[in-house]
N, C-alpha and C positions, 0 to 999 in steps of 0.2 A: 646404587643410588645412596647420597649421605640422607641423613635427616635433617633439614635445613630448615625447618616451621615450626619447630615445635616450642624455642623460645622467644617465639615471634613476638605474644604479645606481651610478654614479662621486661621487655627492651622496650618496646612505644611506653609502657606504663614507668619505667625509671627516667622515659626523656620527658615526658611530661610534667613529674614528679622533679624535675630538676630544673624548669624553668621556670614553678611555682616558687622552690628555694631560692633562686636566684634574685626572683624578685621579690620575693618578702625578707629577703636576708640585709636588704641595702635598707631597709628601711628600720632593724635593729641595730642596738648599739651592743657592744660585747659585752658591756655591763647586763645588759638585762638578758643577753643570750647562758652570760657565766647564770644570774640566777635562776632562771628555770632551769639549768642543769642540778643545780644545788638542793630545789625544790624534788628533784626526782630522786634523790640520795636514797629514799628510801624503797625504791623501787619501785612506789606508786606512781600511774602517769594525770593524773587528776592535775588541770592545772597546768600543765604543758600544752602547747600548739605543736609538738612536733613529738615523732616517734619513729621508729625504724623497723622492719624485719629483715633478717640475711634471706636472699634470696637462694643460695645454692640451698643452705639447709631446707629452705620449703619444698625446692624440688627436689631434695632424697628420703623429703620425709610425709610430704602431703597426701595421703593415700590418694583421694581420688586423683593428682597430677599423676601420680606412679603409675594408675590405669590407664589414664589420658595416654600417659608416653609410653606405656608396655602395648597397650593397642595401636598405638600408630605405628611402632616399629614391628608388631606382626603384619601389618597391612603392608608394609615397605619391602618385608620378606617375602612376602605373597608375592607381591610387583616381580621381585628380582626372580622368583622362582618362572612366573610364567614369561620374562621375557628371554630370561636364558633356555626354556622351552623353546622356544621361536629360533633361537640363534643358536642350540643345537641341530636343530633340524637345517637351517640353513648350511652350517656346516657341513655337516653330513652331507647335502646335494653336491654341493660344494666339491668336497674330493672324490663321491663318484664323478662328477663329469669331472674332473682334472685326470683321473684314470682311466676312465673311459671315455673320454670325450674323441680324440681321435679316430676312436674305431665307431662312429656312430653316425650317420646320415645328417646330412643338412636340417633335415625336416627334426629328428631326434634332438640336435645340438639347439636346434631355432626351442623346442618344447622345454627343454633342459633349462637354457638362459631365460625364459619367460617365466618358469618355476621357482628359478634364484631371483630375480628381480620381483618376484611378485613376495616372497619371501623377505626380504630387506625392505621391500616397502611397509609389510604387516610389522615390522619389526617396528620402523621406527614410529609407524602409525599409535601401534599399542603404548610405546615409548610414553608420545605425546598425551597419550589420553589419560594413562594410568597417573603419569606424574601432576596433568593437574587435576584429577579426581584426588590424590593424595595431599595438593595442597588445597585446597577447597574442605577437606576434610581436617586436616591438621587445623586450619584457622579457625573452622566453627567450634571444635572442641576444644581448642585454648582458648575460647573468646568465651565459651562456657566456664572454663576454670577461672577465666580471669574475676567474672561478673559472679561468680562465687565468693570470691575472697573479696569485692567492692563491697558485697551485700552484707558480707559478715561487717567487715572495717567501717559501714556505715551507722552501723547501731556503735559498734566499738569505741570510734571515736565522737559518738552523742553523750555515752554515758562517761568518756575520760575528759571529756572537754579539750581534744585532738582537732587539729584544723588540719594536719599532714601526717600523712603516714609516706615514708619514702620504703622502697624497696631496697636492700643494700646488694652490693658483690664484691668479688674481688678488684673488678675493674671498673668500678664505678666512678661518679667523680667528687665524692665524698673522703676527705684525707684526714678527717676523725671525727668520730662515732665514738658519744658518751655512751656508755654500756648499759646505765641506766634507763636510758629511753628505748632500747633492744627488747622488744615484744615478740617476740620470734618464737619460743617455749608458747606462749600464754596462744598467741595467734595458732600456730600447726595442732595443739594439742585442743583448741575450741572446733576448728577447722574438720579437723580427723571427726571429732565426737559428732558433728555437724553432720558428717558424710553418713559416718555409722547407723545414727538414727534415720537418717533417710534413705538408707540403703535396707534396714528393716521395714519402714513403713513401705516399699513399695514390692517384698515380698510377702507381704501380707497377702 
């Protein structure tokens, strides 16, 4: 099975994020877009309506995403471990009766194919179940990461005077990013300490 959920809601939150820009962008003129880049020259975001974080570096460097995504790909392993259980054993029925199916009674061969059938069915039955207990799981835990970094970026952007914060990637629909407005360091490293502390406070 791939991992297919786990950058589910970091995508809804840069489409979102992109039709806010879109429509607050027509309503700036490049003059006042060049000066608030001009204003952030010094690396401060004070004063700006806009900001950015690189999205891939959040996720190789955001602890708690790393466990988000180190735990859902052990649960994913788990899935593949007990379905391939199921479908060894199916197997194995499998070329006993191909090799002995011949030499075996009606009634035998009738037991045999009831066994393989019941067998492909539990397969695909588990298939079904696992895969959306996997997505149901992957969503609520990235809907918990997401609503982490909202809560952090909502004090963030009171105290920077920030109306947007955009998420960036490689394949974004952003074709230049002032460096200056990149809170990416300042976010992962608040983020991380965020985690930390509350990851002592609840082995207290």
């Amino acid at each position: 099975m791939k991992n297919i959920f786990i950058a589910l809601v970091f995508v809804l939150f840069i489409a979102v994020s992109a039709l806010f820009y879109l429509h607050f962008s027509s309503q700036q003129s490049s003059t006042k877009l060049a000066k608030q880049g001009a204003e952030k020259a010094g690396g401060e975001n004070a004063g700006s309506r806009f900001a950015y974080f690189d999205l891939d570096s959040l996720e190789n460097r955001y602890e708690y995403f790393l466990e988000v995504r180190n735990s859902l790909r052990t649960r994913e392993d788990n899935i593949a471990s007990q379905l391939n259980s199921i479908r060894n054993d199916y197997l194995k029925l499998l070329k006993e009766y191909n090799q002995s199916g011949a030499e075996m009674s009606q009634t035998q061969q009738a037991n045999m194919q009831q066994k393989l059938m019941k067998l492909q069915n539990d397969y695909q039955q588990k298939e079904q179940d696992l895969s959306q207990d996997l997505q149901n799981e992957s969503l609520k835990k990235m809907q918990d990461v997401r609503q982490t970094i909202q809560n952090y970026l909502k004090d963030y952007c009171s105290k920077k005077g920030l109306s947007f914060v955009f998420a960036a990637s490689d394949n974004d629909f952003l074709y230049y990013k002032e460096e200056s407005l990149n809170i990416t360091k300042e976010l992962i490293e608040e983020l991380n300490k965020d985690y930390a502390e509350s990851k002592k406070q609840k082995s207290k």
